[in-house]
C-alpha positions in Angstrom: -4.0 -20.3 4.6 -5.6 -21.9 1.7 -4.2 -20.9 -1.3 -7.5 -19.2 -3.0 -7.4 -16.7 0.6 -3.6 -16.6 -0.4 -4.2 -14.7 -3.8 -7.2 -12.7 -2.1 -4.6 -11.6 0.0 -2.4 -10.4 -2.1 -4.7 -9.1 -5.1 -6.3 -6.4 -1.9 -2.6 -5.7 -1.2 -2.8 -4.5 -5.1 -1.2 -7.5 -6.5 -1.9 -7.2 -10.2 -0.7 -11.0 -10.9 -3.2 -12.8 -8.2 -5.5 -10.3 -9.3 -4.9 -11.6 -12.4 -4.4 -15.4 -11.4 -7.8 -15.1 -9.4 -9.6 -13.7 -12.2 -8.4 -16.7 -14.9 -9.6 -19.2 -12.1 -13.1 -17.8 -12.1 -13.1 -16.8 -15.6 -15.0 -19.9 -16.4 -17.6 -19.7 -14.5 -17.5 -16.0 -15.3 -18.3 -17.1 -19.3 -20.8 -19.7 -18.5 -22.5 -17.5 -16.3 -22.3 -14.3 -18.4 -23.7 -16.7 -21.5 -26.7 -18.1 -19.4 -27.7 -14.0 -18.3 -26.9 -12.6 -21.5 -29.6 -15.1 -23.6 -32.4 -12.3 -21.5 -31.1 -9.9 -24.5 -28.6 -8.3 -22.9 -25.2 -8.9 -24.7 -23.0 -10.9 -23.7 -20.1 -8.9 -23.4 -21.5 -6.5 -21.7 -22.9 -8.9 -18.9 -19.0 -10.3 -18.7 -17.6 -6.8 -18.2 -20.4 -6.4 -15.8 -19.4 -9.9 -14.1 -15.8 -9.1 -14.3 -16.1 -5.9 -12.4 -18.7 -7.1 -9.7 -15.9 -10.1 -9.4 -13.1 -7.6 -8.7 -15.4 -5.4 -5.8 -15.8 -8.5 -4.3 -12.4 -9.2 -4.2 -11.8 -6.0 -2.8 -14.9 -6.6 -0.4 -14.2 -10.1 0.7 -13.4 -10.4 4.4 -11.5 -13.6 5.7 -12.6 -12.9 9.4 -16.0 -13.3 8.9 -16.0 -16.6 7.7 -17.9 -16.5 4.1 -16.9 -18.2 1.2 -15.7 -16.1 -0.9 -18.1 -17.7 -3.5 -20.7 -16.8 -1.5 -19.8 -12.6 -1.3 -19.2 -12.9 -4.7 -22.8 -14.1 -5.9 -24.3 -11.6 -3.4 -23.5 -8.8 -6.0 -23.6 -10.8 -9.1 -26.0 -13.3 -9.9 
């Protein structure tokens, strides 16, 4: 099991340190993105909370078995 399915794993399973350890992996992209949306005169922290919380649903949404990159559930509901 690939490590990023690993931390998934565990964060589901309540895990508040992969929760944590996943969200500090994707918290770049999480920024850039956030920055990018937040120019359309929202503010930015607003659209990174917003980010944040869609990234932890789809943490809690993400199924292994179906064979979806995880990147892939997680843009569904973002960006």
């Amino acid at each position: 099991m690939s490590e990023l399915k690993e931390l998934i794993t565990k964060a589901k399973q309540k895990d508040l340190k992969a929760m944590e350890e996943l969200f500090n992996q994707f918290k770049p992209l999480l920024k850039s993105r956030s920055k990018k949306y937040s120019k359309w005169g929202q503010k930015y922290e607003d659209v990174f909370q917003q980010a944040a919380l869609i990234f932890i649903l789809a943490v809690y949404d993400y199924k292994e078995e179906k064979n979806i990159p995880f990147l892939d559930v997680y843009s569904r509901g973002c960006f």
